[in-house]
N, C-alpha and C positions, 0 to 999 in steps of 0.2 A: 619224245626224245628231244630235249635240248641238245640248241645245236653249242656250241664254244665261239669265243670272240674268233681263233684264227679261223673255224670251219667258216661264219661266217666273212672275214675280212677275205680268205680266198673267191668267196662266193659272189665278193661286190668286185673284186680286182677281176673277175671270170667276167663277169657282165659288163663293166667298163670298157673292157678292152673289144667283146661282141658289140658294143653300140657303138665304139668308135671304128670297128673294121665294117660292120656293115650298119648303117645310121638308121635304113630304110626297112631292113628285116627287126632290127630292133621297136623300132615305132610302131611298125603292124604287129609286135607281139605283147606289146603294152597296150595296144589299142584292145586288143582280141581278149585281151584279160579285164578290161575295164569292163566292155561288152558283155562278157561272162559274168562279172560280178555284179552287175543291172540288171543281168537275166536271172541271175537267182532272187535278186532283192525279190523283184516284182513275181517271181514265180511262187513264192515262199506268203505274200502279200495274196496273190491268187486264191491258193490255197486254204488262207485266213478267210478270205471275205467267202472263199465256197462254203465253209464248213459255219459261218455266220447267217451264210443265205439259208443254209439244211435245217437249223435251230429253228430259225424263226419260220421256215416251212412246215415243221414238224408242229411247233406252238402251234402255229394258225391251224392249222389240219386237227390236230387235237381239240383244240375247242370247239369245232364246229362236229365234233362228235360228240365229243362228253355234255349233255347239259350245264348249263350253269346253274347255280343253286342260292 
């Protein structure tokens, strides 16, 4: 769903005004979403190198049953 320029402009004028009344709850909840979006990277990156690690475990495991020819 797209959002509309006003859905958005109320949406930044909503936030503006939360980081100017509370400065301190606003900065730990930009922090706390940075932190979240690092933890996906690298969870996502995890995930990569496991299923990279399984391949090449599988290869090696494979060849040392099948003869070579």
């Amino acid at each position: 769903m797209a959002m509309r320029q006003e859905q958005f402009d109320g949406l930044v004028q909503r936030l503006e005004n939360f980081a100017r009344q509370q400065p301190g709850i606003y900065k730990l909840r930009v922090g706390l979403l940075a932190v979240l979006g690092y933890a996906y990277i690298f969870l996502v990156l995890a995930v990569l190198l496991a299923v990279v690690a399984l391949v090449v475990l599988i290869v090696i495991y494979s060849l040392d049953v099948l003869p070579l020819i």
